[in-house]
N, C-alpha and C positions, 0 to 999 in steps of 0.2 A: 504494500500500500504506500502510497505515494501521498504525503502530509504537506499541503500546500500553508505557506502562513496571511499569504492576502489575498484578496479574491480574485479571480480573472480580472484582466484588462483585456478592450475592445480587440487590443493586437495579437493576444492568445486565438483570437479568430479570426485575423485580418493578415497576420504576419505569416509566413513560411517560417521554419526553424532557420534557414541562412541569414534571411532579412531580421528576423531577431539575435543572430547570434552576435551579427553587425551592432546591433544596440548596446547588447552586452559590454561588447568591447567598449562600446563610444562609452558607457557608465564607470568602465573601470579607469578611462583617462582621467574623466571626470571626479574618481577618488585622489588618485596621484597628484592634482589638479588643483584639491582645496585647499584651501587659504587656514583653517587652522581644523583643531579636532572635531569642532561639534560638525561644523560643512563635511568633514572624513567623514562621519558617524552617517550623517544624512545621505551622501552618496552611498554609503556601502550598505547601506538597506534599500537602494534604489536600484542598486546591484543586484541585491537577492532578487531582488520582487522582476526585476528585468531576466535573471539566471531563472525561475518560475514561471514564467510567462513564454519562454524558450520552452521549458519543460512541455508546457500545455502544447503550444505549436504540435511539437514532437509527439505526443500522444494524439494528438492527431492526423498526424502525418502516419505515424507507424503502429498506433496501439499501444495501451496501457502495459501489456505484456513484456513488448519488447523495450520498455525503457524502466520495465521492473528490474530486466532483466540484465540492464546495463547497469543499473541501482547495485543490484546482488553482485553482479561482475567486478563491479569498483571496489566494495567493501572486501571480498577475497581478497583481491587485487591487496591491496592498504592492509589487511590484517596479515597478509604473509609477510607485506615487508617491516610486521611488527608499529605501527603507526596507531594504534590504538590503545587504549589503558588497558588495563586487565579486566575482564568480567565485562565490559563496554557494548561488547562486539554481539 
C-alpha cells in the first residue's frame, strides 16, 4: 500500500510521469535555491508532494502493482546495503 501525505493535484491527472519528473527536479533546484531554512523547509515539502504527484502519474501510467513493486524492490535494495535501523524494515 502506497500512503500518500497530500491529496492529488490536478497534475496527478494532467501530467505524464516524465513531465512530472521534470517538476520534481525544477522543486529540488528550488530547495538548493533558498535563501534560508524555513524557505529549505517549505520547498522540501513541495518536493515531497511534487515526488507524490509523480507517484500518482505512474500509477496511472503503469498500475498500482507495478510501483508497489518498485516500492518493495527499493527497500531490499536499501536493506541489503544495510541502510536501515534495526527492527525498521
Amino acid at each position: 500500500m502506497i500512503n500518500f501525505n497530500f491529496p492529488a493535484t490536478i497534475f496527478s491527472a494532467q501530467n505524464d510521469s516524465d513531465t512530472q519528473l521534470d517538476h520534481v527536479l525544477s522543486e529540488a533546484v528550488e530547495v538548493t535555491n533558498a535563501k534560508d531554512q524555513h524557505e529549505e523547509e517549505l520547498e522540501m515539502v513541495d518536493l515531497m508532494h511534487s515526488a507524490e504527484t509523480y507517484w500518482r502519474a505512474k500509477i496511472r501510467e503503469k498500475g498500482v502493482a507495478y510501483v508497489h513493486l518498485l516500492f518493495d524492490m527499493t527497500i531490499e535494495k536499501n536493506d541489503e546495503r544495510g541502510y536501515y535501523l534495526k527492527g525498521e524494515v
